[in-house]
py3Dmol code that shows the C-alpha trace and the ligand (Angstrom):
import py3Dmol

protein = """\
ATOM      1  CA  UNK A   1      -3.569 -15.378  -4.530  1.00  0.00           C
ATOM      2  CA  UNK A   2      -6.623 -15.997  -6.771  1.00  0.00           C
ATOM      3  CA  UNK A   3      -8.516 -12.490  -8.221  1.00  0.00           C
ATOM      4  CA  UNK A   4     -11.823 -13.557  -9.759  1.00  0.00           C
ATOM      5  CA  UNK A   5     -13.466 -10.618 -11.326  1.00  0.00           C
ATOM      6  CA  UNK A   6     -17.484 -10.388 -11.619  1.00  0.00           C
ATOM      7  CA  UNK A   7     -18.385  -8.054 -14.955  1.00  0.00           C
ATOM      8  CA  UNK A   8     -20.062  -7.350 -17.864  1.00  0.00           C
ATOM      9  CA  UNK A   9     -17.182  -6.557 -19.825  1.00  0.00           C
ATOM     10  CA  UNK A  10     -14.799  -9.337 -19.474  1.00  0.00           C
ATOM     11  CA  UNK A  11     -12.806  -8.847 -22.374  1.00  0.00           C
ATOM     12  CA  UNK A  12     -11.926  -5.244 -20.501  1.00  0.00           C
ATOM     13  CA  UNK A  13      -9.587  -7.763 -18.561  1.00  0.00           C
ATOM     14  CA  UNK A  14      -7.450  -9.998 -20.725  1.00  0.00           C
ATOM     15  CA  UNK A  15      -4.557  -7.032 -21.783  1.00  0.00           C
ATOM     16  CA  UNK A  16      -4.616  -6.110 -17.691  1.00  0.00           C
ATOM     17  CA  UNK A  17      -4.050  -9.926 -17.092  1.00  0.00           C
ATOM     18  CA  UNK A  18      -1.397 -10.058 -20.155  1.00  0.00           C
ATOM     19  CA  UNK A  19       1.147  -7.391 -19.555  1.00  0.00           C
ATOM     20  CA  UNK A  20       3.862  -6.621 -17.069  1.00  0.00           C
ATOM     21  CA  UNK A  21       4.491  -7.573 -13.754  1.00  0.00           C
ATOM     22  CA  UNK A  22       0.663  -9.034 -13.259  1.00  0.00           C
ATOM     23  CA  UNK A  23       1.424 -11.412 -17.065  1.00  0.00           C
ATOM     24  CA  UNK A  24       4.634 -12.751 -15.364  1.00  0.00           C
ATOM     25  CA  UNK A  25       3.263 -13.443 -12.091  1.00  0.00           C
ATOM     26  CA  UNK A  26       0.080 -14.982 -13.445  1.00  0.00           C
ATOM     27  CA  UNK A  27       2.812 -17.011 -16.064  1.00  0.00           C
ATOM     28  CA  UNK A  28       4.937 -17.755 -13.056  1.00  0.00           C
ATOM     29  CA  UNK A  29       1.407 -19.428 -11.267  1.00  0.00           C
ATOM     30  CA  UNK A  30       1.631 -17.002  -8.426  1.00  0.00           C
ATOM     31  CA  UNK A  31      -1.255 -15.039  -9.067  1.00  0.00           C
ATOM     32  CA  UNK A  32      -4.725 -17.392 -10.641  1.00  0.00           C
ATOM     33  CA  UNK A  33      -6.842 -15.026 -12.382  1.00  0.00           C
ATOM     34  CA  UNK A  34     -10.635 -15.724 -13.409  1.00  0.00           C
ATOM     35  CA  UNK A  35     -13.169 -13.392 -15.114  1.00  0.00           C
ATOM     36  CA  UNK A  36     -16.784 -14.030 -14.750  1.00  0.00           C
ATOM     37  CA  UNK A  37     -19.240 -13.250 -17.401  1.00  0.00           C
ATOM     38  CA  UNK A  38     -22.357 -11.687 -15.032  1.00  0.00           C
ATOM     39  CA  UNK A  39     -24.188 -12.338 -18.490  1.00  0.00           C
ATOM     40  CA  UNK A  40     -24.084 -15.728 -18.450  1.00  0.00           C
ATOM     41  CA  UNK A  41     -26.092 -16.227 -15.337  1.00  0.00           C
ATOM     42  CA  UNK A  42     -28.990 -14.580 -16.838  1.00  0.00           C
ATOM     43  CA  UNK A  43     -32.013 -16.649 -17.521  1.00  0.00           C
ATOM     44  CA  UNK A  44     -33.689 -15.006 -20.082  1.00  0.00           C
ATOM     45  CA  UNK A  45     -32.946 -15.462 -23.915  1.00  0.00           C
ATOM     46  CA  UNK A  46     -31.855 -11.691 -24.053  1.00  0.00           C
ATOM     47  CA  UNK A  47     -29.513 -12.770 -21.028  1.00  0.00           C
ATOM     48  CA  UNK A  48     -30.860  -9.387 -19.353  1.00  0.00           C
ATOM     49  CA  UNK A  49     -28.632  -7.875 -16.404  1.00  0.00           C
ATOM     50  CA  UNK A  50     -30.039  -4.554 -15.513  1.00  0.00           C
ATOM     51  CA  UNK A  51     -33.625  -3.235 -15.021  1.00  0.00           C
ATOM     52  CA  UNK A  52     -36.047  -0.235 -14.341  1.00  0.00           C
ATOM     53  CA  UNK A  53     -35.358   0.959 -10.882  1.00  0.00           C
ATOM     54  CA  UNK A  54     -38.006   0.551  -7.661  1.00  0.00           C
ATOM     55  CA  UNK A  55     -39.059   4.312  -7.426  1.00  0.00           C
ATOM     56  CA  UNK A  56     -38.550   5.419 -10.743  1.00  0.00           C
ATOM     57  CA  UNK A  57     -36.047   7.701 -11.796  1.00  0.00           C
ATOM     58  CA  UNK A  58     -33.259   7.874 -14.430  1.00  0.00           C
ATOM     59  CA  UNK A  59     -30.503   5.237 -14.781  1.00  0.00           C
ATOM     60  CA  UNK A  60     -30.966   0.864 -14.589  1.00  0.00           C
ATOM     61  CA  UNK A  61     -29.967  -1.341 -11.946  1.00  0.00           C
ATOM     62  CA  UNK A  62     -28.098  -4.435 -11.710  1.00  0.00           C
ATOM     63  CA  UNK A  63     -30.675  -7.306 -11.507  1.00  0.00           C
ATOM     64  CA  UNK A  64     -29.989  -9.406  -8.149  1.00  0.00           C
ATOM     65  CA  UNK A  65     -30.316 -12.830  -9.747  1.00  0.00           C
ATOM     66  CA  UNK A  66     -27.324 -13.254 -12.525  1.00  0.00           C
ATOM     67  CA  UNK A  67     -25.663 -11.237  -9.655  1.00  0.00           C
ATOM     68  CA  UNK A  68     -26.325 -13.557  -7.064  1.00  0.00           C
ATOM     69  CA  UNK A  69     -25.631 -16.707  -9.132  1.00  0.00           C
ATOM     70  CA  UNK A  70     -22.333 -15.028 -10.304  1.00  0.00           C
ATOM     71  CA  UNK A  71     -20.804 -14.636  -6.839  1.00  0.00           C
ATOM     72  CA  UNK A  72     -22.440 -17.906  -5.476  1.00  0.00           C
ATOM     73  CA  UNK A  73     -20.802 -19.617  -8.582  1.00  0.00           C
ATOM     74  CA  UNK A  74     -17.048 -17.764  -7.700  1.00  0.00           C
ATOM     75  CA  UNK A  75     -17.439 -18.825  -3.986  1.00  0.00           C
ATOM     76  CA  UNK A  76     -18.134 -22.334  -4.688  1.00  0.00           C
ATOM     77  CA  UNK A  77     -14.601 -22.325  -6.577  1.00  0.00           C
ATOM     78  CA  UNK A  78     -12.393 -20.079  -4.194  1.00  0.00           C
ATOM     79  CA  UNK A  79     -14.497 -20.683  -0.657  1.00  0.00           C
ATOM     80  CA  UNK A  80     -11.743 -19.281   1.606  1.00  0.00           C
ATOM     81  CA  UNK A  81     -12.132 -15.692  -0.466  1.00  0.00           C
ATOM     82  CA  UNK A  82     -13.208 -12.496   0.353  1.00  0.00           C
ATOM     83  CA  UNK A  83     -15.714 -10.944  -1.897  1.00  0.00           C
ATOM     84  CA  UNK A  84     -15.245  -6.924  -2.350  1.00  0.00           C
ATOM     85  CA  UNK A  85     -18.049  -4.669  -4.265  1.00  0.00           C
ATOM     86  CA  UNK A  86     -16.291  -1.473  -5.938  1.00  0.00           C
ATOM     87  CA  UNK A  87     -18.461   1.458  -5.437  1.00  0.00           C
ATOM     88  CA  UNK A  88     -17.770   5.043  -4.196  1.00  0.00           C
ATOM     89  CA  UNK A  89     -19.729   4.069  -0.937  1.00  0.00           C
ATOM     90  CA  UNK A  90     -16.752   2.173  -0.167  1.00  0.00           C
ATOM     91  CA  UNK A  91     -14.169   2.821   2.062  1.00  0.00           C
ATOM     92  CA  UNK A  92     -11.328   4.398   0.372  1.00  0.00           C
ATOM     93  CA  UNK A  93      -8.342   1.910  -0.661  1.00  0.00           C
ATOM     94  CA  UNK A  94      -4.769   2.944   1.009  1.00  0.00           C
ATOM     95  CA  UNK A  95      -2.180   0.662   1.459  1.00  0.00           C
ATOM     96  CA  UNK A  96      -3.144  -0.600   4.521  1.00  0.00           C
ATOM     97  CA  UNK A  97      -5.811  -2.064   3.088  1.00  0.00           C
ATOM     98  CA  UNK A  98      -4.388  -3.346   0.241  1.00  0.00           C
ATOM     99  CA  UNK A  99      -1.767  -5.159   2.839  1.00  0.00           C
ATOM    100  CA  UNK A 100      -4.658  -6.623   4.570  1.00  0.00           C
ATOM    101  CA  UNK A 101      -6.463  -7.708   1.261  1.00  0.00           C
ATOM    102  CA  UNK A 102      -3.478  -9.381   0.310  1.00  0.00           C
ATOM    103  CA  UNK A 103      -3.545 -12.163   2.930  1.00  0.00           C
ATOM    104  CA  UNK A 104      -6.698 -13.741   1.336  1.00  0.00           C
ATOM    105  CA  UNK A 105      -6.028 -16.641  -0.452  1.00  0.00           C
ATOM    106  CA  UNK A 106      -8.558 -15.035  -3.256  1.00  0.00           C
ATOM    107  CA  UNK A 107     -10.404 -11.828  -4.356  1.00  0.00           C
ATOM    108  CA  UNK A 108     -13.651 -12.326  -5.315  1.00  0.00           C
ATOM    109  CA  UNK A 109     -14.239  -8.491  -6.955  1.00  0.00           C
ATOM    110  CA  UNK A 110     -18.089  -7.551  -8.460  1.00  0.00           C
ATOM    111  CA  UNK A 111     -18.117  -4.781 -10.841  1.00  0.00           C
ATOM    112  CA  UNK A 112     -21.311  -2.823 -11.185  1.00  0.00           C
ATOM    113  CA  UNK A 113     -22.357  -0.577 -14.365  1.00  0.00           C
ATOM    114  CA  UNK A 114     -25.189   1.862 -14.578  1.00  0.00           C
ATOM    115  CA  UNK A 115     -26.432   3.259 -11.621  1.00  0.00           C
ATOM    116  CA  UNK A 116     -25.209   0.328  -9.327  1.00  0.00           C
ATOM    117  CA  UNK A 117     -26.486  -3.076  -7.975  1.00  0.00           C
ATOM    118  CA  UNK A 118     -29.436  -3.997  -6.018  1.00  0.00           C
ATOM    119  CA  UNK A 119     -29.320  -3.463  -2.616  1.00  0.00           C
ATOM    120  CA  UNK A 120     -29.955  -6.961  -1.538  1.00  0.00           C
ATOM    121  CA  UNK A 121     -27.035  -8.030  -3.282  1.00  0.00           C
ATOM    122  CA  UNK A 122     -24.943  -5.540  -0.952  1.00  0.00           C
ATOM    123  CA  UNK A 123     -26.547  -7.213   2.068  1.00  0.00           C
ATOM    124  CA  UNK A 124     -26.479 -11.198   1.759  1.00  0.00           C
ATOM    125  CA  UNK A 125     -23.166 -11.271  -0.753  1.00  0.00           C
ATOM    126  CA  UNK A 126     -20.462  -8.683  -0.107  1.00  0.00           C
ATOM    127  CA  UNK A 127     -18.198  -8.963   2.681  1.00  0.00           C
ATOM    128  CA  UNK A 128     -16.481  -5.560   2.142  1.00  0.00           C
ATOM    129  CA  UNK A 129     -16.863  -2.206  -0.038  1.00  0.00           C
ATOM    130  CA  UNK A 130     -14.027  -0.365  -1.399  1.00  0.00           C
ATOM    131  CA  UNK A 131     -13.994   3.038  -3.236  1.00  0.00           C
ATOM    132  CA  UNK A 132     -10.572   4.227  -5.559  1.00  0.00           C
ATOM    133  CA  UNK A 133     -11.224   7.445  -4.270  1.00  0.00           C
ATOM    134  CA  UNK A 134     -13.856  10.220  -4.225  1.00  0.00           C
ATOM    135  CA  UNK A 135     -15.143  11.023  -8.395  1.00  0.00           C
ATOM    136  CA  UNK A 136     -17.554   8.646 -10.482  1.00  0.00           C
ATOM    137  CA  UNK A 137     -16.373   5.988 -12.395  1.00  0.00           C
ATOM    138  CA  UNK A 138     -18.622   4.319 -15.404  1.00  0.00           C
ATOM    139  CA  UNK A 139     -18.472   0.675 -13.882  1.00  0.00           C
ATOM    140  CA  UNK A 140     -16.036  -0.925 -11.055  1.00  0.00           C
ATOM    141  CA  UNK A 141     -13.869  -2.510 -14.070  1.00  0.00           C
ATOM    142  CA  UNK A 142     -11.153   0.444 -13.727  1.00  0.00           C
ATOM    143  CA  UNK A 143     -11.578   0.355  -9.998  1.00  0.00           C
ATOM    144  CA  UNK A 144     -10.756  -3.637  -9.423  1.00  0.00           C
ATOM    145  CA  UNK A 145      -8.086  -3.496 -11.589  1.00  0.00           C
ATOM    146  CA  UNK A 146      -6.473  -0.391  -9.602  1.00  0.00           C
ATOM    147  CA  UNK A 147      -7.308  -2.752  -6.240  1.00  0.00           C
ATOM    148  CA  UNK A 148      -5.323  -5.842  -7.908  1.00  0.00           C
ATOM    149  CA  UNK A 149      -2.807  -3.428  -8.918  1.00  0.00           C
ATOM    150  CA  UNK A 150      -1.992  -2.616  -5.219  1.00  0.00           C
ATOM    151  CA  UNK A 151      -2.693  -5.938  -3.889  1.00  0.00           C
ATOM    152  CA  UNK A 152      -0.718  -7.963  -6.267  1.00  0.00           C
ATOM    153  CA  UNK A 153       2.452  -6.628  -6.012  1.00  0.00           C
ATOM    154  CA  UNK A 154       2.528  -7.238  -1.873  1.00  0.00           C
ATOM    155  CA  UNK A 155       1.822 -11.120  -2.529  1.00  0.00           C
ATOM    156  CA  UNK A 156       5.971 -12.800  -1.933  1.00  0.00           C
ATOM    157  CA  UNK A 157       7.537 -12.874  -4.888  1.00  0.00           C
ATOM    158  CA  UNK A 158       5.360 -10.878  -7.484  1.00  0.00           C
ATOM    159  CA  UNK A 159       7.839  -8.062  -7.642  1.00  0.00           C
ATOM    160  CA  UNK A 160      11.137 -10.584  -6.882  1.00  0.00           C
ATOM    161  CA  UNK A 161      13.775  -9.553  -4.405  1.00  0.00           C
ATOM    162  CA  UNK A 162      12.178  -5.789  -4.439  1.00  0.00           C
ATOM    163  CA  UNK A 163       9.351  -6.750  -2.779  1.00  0.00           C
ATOM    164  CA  UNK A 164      10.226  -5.692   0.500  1.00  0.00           C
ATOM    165  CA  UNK A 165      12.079  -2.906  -0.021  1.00  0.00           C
ATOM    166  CA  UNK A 166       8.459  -2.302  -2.513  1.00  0.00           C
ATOM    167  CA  UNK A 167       6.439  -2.100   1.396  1.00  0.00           C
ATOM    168  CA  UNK A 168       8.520   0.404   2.809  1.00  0.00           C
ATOM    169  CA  UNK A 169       7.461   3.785   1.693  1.00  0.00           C
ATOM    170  CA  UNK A 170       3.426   4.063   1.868  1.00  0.00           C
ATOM    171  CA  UNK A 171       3.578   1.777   5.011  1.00  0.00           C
ATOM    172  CA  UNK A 172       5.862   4.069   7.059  1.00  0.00           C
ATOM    173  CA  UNK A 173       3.903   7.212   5.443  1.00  0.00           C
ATOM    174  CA  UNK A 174       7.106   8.000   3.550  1.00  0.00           C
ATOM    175  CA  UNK A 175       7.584   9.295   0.133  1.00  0.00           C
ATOM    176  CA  UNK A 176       9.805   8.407  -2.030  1.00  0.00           C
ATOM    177  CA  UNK A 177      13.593   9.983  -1.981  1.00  0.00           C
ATOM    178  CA  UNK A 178      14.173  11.797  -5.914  1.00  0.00           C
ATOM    179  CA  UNK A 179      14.781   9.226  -8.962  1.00  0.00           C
ATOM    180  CA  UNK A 180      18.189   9.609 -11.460  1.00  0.00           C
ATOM    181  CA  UNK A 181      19.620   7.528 -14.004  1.00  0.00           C
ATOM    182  CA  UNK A 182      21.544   8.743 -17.005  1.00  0.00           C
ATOM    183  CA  UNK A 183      22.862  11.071 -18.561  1.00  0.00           C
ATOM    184  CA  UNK A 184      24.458  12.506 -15.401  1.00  0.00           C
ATOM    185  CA  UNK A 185      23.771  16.588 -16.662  1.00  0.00           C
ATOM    186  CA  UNK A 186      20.293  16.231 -18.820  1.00  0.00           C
ATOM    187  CA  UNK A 187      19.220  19.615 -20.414  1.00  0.00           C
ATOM    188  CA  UNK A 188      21.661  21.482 -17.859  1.00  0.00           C
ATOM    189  CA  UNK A 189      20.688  19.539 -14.618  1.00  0.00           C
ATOM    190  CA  UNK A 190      22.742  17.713 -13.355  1.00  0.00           C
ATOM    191  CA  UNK A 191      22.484  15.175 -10.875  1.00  0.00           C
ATOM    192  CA  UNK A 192      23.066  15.787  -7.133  1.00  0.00           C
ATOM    193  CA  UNK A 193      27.069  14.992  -6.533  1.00  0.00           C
ATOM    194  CA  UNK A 194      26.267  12.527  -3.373  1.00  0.00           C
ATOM    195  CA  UNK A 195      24.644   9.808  -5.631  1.00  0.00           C
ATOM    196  CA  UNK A 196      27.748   9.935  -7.929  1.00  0.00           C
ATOM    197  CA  UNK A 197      29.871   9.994  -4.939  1.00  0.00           C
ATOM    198  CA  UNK A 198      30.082   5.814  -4.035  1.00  0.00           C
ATOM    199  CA  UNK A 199      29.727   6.858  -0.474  1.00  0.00           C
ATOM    200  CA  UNK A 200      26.634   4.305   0.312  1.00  0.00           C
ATOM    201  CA  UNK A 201      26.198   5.860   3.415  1.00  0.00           C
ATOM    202  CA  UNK A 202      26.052   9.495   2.700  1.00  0.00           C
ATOM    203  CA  UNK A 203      23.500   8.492  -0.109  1.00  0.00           C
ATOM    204  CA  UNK A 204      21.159   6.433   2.306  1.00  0.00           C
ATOM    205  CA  UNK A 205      21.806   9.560   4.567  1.00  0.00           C
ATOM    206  CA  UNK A 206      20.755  11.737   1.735  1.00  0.00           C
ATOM    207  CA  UNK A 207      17.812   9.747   0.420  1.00  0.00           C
ATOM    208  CA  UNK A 208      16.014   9.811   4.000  1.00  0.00           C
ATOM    209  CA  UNK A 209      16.818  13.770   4.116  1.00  0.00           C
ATOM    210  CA  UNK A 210      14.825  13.974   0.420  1.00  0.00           C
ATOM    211  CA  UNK A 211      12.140  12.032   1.652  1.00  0.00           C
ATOM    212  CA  UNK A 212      11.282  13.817   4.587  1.00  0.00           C
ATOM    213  CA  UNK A 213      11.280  16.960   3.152  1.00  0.00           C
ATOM    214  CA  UNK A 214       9.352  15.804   0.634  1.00  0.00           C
ATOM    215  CA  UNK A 215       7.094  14.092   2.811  1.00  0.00           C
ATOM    216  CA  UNK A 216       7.067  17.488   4.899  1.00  0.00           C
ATOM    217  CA  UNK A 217       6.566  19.701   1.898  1.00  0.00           C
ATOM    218  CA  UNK A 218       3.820  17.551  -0.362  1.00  0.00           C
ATOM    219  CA  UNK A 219       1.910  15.311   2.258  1.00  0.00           C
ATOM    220  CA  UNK A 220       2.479  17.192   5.687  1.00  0.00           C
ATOM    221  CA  UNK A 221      -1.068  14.555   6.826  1.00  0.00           C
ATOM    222  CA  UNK A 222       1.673  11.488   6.031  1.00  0.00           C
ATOM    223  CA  UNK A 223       4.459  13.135   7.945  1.00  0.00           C
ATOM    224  CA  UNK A 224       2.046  13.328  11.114  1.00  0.00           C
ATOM    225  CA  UNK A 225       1.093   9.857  10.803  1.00  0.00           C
ATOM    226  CA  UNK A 226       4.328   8.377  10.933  1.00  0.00           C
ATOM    227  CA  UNK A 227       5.769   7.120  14.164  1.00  0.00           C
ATOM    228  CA  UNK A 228       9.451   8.913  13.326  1.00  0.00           C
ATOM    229  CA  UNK A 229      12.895   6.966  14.310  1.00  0.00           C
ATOM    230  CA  UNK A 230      15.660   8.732  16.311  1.00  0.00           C
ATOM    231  CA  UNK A 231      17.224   8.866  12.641  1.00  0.00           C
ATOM    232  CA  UNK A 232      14.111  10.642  11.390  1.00  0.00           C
ATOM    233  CA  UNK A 233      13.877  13.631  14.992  1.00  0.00           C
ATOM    234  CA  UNK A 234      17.759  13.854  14.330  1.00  0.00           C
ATOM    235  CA  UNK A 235      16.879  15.381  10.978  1.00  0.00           C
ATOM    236  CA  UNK A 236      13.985  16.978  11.416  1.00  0.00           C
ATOM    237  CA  UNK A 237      15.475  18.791  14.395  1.00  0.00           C
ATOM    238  CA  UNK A 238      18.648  19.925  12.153  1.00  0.00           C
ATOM    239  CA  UNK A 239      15.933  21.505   9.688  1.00  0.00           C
ATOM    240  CA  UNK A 240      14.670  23.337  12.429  1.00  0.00           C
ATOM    241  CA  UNK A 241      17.900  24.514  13.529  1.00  0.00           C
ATOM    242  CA  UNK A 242      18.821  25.750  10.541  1.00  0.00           C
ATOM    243  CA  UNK A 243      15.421  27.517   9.843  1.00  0.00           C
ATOM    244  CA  UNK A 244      16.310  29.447  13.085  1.00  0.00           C
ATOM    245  CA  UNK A 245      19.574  30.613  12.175  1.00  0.00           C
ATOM    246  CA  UNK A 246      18.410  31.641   9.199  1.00  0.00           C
ATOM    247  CA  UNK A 247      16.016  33.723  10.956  1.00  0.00           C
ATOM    248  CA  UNK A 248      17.860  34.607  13.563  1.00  0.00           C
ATOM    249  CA  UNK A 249      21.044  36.468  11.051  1.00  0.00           C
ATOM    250  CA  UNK A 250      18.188  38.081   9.816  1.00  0.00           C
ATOM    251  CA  UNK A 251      16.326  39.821  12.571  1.00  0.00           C
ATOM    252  CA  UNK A 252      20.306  41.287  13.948  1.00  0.00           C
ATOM    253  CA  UNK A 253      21.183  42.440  10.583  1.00  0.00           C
ATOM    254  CA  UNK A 254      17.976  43.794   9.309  1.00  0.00           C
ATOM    255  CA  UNK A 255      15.737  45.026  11.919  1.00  0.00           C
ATOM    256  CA  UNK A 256      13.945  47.086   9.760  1.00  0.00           C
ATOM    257  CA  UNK A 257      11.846  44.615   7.699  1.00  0.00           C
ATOM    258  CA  UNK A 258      10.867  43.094  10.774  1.00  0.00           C
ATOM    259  CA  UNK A 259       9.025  45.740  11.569  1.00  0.00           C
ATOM    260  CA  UNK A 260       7.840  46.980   8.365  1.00  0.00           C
ATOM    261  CA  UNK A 261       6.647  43.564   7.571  1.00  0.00           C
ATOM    262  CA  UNK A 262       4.329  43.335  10.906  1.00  0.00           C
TER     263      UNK A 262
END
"""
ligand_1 = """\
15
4HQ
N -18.211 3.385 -9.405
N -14.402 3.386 -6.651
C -19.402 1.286 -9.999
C -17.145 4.116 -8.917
C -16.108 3.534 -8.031
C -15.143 4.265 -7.303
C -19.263 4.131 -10.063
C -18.358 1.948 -9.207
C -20.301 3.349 -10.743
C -21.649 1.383 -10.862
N -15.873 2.256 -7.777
N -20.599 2.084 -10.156
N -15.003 5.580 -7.226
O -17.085 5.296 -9.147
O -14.845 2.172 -6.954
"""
view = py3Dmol.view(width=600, height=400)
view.addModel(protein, "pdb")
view.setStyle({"model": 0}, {"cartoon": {"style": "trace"}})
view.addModel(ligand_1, "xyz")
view.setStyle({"model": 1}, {"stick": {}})
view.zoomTo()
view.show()
């Protein structure tokens, strides 16, 4: 995978590029990553990328013709990629998306400042618009690095032998199951006994149970999305089971709260 960023502020990039999982798999030559100064396909001596807009009003645009050069330049280098604006209009990244972005063989990814680009760059050079969700931003720098964020660690081998396990929970609108590592009690929690127990499949029992309720409890929208195993109704369907007795002890053994309650 090749990401080739379009900005003003390249510099913005090189500790994103540098650090973590994204420095090794760049190191590694899995992931090729370019930044293109929008600046230096200006024409004029002042190498000028933004102007009054059309209309009037507060705010500059970005200029169409460094713009255009920019992206024709990246495409002449990485013709088989896909070339992405970042701007609220966008439809809003999930990891769907990013799964489907990561089977280009390069991200071409223009980054606007001010009050955006020209429209006619939108209509003859961008082959898809994403938003990072729904709140302004200063300039798409923030917003393509969250994209190559998500994208990069689906591309084989970025995250090593993790990687699949890595797809699992947003794809099958799961959440996570709850995180522990040492010390087993930490400021008088402890951690639950079935983790400590060695019983691997009482804990992959467990974890599922955690992350359905969780699911349930925090993102009931994911829960309803998700096309449930026999594994998944089995557990569910104890929950509600449960729920009922619960409710069911109490209506024999305290009728009057029932009532009172309404
Ligand atoms: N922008 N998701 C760039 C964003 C944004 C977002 C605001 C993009 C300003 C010039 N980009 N323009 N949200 O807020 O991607």
């Amino acid at each position: 995978m090749d990401f080739t960023v379009l900005t003003i502020f390249p510099e913005m990039f090189d500790p994103f590029w540098q650090h973590g999982i994204i420095g090794k798999a760049v190191a590694k030559g899995q992931l090729g990553v370019s930044v293109i100064n929008i600046r230096d396909f200006a024409n004029d001596k002042h190498q000028v990328t933004d102007d009054r807009p059309y209309g009037g009003g507060s705010g500059m645009v970005m200029k169409p013709e460094p713009l255009a050069e920019a992206i024709r330049s990246a495409r002449q280098r990485l013709p088989k990629s896909r070339t992405v604006l970042l701007t609220p209009q966008g439809r809003t990244l999930d990891q769907e998306q990013a799964q489907a972005l990561a089977g280009y063989e390069g991200l071409i990814l223009v980054c606007g400042r001010y009050e955006g680009v020209d429209e006619r760059i939108n209509q003859s050079l961008i082959d898809e618009e994403i938003s990072i969700g729904d709140y302004v931003l200063m300039g798409g720098e923030l917003a393509a690095m969250v994209l190559m964020e998500a994208v990069a660690r689906l591309i084989p081998g970025v995250l090593g032998n993790e990687n699949s396990a890595a797809l699992d929970s947003f794809t099958e609108n799961l959440l996570e199951h709850p995180h522990f590592t040492r010390p087993s009690v930490f400021e008088g929690e402890a951690v639950p006994e079935v983790l400590r127990s060695g019983n691997h499949k009482a804990i992959d029992q467990w974890r599922l149970e955690m992350s359905l309720i969780r699911t349930f409890l925090k993102r009931p929208d994911l829960l309803k999305a998700k096309r449930l195993s026999r594994q998944d109704i089995d557990i569910l369907k104890k929950w509600c089971k449960d729920i009922e007795n619960i409710i069911a002890a109490q209506s024999s053994s305290d009728s009057d709260s029932l009532s009172s309650s309404g």
